[in-house]
C-alpha positions in Angstrom: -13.6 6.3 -12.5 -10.6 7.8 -14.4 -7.2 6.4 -14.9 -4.2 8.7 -15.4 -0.2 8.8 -15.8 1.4 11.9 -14.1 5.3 12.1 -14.6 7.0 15.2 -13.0 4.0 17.0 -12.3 3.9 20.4 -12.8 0.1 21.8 -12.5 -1.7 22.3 -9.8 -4.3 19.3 -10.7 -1.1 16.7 -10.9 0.5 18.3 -7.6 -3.3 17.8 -5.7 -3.5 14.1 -7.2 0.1 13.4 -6.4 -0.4 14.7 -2.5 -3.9 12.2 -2.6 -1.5 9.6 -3.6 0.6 9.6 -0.7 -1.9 10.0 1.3 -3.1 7.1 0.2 -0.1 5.5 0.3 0.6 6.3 4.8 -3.3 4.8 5.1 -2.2 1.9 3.2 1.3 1.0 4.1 2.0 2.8 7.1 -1.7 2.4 8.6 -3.5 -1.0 7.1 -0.5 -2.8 7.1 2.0 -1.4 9.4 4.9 -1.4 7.2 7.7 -0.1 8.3 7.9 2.9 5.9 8.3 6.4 6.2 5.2 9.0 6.6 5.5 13.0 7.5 2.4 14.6 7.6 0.5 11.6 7.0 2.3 11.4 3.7 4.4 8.2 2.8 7.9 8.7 0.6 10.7 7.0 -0.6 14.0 7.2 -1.6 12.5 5.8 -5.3 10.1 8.9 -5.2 13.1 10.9 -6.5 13.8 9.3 -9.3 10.9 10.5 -11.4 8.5 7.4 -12.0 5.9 7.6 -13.4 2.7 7.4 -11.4 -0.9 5.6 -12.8 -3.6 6.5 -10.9 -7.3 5.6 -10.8 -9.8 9.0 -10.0 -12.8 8.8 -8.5 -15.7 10.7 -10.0 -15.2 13.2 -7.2 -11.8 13.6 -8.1 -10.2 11.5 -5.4 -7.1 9.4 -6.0 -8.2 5.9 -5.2 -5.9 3.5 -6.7 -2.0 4.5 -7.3 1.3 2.5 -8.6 5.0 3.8 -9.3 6.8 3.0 -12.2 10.1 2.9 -13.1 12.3 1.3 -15.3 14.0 -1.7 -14.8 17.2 -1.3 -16.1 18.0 1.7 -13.5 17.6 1.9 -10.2 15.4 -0.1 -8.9 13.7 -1.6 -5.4 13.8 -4.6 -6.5 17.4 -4.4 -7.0 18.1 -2.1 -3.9 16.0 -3.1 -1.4 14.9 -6.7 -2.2 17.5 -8.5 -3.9 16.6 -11.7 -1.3 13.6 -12.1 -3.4 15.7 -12.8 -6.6 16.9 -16.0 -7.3 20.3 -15.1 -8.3 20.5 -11.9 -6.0 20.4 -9.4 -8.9 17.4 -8.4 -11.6 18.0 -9.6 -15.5 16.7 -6.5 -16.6 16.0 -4.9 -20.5 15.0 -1.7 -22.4 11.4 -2.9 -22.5 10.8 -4.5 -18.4 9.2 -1.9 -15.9 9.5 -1.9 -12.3 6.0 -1.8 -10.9 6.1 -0.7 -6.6 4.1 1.3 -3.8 0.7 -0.5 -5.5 -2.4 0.2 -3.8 -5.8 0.8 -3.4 -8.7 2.3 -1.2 -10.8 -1.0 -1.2 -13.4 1.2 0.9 -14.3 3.3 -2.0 -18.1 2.2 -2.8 -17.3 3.0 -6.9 -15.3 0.3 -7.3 -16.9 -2.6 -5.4 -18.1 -4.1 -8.6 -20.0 -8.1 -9.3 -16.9 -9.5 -9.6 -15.1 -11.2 -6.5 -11.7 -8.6 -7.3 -12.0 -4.7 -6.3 -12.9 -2.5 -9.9 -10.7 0.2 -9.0 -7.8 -2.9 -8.8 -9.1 -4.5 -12.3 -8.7 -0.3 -13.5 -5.1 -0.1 -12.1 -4.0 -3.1 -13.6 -5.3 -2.0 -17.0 -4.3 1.0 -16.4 -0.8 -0.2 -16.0 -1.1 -2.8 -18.9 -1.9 -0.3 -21.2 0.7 2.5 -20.4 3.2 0.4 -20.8 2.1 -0.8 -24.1 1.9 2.6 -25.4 5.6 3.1 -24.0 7.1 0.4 -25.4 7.4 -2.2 -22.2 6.5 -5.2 -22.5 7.4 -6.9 -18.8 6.7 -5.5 -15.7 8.6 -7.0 -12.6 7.3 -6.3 -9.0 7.6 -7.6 -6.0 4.8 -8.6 -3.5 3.5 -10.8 -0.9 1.4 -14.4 -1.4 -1.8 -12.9 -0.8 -1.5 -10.2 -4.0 -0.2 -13.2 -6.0 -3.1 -14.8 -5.5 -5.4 -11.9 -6.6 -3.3 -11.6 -9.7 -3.8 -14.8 -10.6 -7.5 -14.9 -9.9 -7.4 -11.4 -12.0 -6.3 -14.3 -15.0 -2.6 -12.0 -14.7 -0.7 -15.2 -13.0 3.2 -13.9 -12.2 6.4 -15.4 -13.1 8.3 -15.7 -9.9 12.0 -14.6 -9.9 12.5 -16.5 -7.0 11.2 -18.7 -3.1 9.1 -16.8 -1.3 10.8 -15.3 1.4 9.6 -14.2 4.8 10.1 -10.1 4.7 9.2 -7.9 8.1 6.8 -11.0 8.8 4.8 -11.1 5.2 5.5 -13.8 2.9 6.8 -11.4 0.2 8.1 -12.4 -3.5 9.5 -11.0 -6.8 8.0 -12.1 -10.2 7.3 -10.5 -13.6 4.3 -10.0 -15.6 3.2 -9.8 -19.0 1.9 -6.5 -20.8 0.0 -7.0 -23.5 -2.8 -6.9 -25.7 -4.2 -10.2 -24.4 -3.7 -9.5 -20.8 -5.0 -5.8 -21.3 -8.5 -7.5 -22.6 -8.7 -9.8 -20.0 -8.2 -7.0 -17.3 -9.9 -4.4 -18.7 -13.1 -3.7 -16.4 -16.2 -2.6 -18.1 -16.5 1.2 -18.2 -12.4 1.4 -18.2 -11.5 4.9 -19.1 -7.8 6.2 -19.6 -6.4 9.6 -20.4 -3.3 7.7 -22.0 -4.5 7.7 -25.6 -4.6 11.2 -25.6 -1.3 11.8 -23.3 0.4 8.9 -24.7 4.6 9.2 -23.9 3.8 13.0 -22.7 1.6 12.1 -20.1 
């Protein structure tokens, strides 16, 4: 397993990855979970979509995308901001140069690579590396997000607790909430899965 940044993809690799990834993102949202989100073709999009984030995603040996997070930052537009400003204590997000907005996390816990000894997922340990690490190389430092109870939990047993930026507020009926979390060196280590492999070093801010 791989894990990759494409921003504004422009080959036809990046473009096959990107269509894997929202693929991946209808079984997830619109099919595992039944969130109320929007999927044509068995594809899921956004609004945020449009705004080019940068995409991490963790590759299977096959080539299948089987992890996938959007990032953009903080101090533009925003879902946390846009779509979720319940979830913030004060109704608005105290943004900075170097805070990322992490959204549209997921993974394909099916995937037989990444069921690993550890009680976590490899392929999730991998995409948060993955994200830890990109943003280190870009110059962020905190990455906000919000989520529901049950994710908190698995970040925390990860050893990457959250900061919350407010209560816990019922959302569509999931107990969602809004924190921040830390990228750095130290949380990179403790993340990192063994056999963790990025492209980033090489890509760096191009990628």
């Amino acid at each position: 397993m791989r894990v990759k940044a494409i921003r504004n993809a422009k080959s036809l690799e990046d473009l096959n990855l990107l269509d894997q990834m929202h693929r991946l993102r209808a079984t997830v949202f619109g099919g595992r979970l039944s969130w109320k989100v929007h999927c044509f073709e068995g594809r899921e999009f956004d609004e945020f979509d449009a705004l080019s984030p940068t995409y991490i995603l963790a590759i299977a040996t096959d080539d299948r995308v089987v992890g996938c997070a959007r990032l953009l930052p903080a101090v533009g537009t925003t879902m946390l901001q846009t779509v979720f400003p319940q979830l913030l204590e004060t109704g608005r997000l105290v943004a900075h140069s170097q805070m990322i907005e992490s959204s549209r996390f997921c993974v394909d816990t099916a995937f037989a690579e990444g069921r690993g000894e550890s009680s976590l997922h490899n392929t999730t340990l991998a995409m948060f590396a993955g994200i830890v690490e990109w943003c280190m190389l870009n110059g962020y430092t905190e990455i906000a997000t919000a989520t529901d109870l049950r994710f908190e939990r698995i970040l925390k047993r990860a050893g990457w607790p959250m900061r919350r930026l407010g209560s816990p507020t019922m959302i569509n009926e999931t107990h969602s909430v809004a924190g921040v979390l830390t990228a750095d060196q130290a949380s990179f280590d403790r993340l990192r899965p063994q056999h963790y492999h990025s492209s980033f070093m090489t890509h760096q801010k191009a990628a």
